[in-house]
N, C-alpha and C positions, 0 to 999 in steps of 0.2 A: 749430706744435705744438698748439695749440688745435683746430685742424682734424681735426690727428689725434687729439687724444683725444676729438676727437664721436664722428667714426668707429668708434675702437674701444668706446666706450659705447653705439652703435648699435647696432653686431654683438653685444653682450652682453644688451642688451633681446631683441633679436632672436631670439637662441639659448634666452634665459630664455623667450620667450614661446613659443619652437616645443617646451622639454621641459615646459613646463606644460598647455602642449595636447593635447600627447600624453602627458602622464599624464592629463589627464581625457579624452580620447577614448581611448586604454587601457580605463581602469576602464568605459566605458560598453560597448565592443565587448566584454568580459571578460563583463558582465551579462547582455546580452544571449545572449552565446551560452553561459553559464550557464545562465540558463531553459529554452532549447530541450532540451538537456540531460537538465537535471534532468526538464522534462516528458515524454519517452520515458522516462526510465528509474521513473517514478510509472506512467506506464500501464503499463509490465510488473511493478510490484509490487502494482496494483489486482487485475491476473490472477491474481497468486502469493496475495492476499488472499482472494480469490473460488476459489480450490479450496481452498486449506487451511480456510476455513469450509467447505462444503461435506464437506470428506473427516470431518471433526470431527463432523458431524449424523449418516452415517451409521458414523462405526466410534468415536466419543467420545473423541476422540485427534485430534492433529494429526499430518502425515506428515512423516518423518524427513529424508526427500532429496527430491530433485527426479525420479527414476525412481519411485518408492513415488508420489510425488503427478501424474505424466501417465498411471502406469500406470491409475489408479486413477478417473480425468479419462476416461481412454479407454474403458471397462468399466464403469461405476459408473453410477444411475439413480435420478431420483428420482420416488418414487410419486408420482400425484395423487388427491388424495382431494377430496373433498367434506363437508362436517359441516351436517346438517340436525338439528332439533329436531323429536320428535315427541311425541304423548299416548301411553300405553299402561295397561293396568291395573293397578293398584298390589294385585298380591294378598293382600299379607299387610295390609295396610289395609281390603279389602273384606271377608277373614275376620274381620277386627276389630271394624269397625263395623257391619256384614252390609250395607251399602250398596255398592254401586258407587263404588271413589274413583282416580280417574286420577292420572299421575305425568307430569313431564315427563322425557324421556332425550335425549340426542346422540348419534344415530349416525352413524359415519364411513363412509363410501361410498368403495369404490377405483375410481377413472376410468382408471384406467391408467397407462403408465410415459411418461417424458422421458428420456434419456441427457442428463448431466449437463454435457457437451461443448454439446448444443446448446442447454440453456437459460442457461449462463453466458459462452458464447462465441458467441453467434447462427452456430451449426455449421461455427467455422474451426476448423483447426488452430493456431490462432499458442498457445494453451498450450504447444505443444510447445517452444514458443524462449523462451517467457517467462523462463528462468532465464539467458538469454544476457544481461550489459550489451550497452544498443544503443551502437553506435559503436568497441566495445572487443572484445578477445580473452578478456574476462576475463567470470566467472560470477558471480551474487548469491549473499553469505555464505545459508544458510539450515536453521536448528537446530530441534528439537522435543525436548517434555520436560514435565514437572510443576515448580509449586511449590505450597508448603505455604502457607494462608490458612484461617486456623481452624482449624490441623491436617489441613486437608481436601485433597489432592493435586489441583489444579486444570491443565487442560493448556493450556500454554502454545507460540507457536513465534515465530522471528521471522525475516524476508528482511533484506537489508543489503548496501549499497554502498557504500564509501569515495568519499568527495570523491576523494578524491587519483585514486582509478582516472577517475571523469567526467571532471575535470581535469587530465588527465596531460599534457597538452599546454601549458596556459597558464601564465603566469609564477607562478615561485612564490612570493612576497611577495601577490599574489592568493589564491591558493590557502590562505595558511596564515590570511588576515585572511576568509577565509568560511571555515574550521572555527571560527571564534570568534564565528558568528554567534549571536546571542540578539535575536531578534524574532518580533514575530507573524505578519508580513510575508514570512520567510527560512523557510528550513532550518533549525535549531538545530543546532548539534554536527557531529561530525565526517561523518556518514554520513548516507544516504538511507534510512530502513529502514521497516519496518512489522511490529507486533506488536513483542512486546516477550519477552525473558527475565527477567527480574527484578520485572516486575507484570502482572496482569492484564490485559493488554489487545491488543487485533488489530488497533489503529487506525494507521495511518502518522504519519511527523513532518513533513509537508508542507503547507503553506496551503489552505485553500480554492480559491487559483486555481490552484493547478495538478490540483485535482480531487478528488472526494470521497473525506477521509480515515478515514472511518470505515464498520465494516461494519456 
């Protein structure tokens, strides 16, 4: 009897140490293929950052969809200019004083145009897919609009991914314990997004390591 219940105390450490291990080697292989993740789906929202500022400089507005904003990716240009300082005569000074008296001015010089494709995308297409989630069938939420700050209509937009969609796959006691992240380190909240509806801002909610969250 004693023998048997080593036995069955064995099998029980045994079974305890093989579900403890695979809940910590779970949570590790979860992480990591987390990041990977989450880091495509930052680089297609850096792109969706990088035209919507762009579309904003020249029409003072951010673009409403995703066709408004390739259309506009695809046709759109931006001038290059140059701005030099030079002397020139200050006339109503010289009628003044009867002297000669100079002024400094800035003028801006046109050098020509860029298409806007190939200064923010070193001249690919992948804007075009930008609005795809990588990995999934599914598209980035993405809205444009004003709010009022100072009474002042200020335009706002923002892109957005649900965890839930990157993670559709992995278990979901995972899943629900990273929408609850709060670090400096993580993701915060529920989604992947950048820019914002509700405040001022075009920045992403992503780390410094997975890439630069501000425009």
């Amino acid at each position: 009897m004693k023998i048997v219940i080593q036995l069955v105390l064995w099998v029980v450490i045994g079974v305890l140490g093989y579900l403890l291990f695979d809940a910590v080697y779970g949570e590790v292989k979860f992480n990591d293929l987390k990041v990977v993740r989450y880091q495509k789906a930052v680089d297609k929202l850096i792109d969706i950052q990088k035209g919507q500022m762009a579309y904003k400089q020249l029409n003072g507005k951010f673009a409403n969809n995703f066709d408004e904003l390739v259309k506009f990716i695809d046709t759109a240009e931006f001038t290059l200019t140059e701005r030099r300082d030079t002397l020139v005569l200050d006339e109503e000074a010289t009628r003044r004083y009867r002297v000669d008296q100079m002024k400094e001015i800035t003028i801006i010089d046109t050098l020509g145009y860029k298409s806007i494709a190939d200064s923010l995308y070193q001249g690919t297409d992948r804007y075009k897919t930008m609005m795809n989630v990588p990995g999934t069938d599914e598209k980035f939420e993405m809205e444009a609009g004003t709010i009022l700050k100072s009474d002042v209509p200020i335009p706002v937009f923002e892109a957005k991914v649900s965890k839930d969609v990157l993670l559709a796959d992995q278990p979901k006691d995972y899943v629900t314990k990273e929408k609850q992240v709060l670090s400096v380190d993580g993701v915060n909240g529920a989604y992947l997004s950048v820019g914002s509806m509700t405040k001022v801002s075009t920045a992403g909610n992503w780390p410094q390591s997975y890439g630069d969250n501000d425009e």
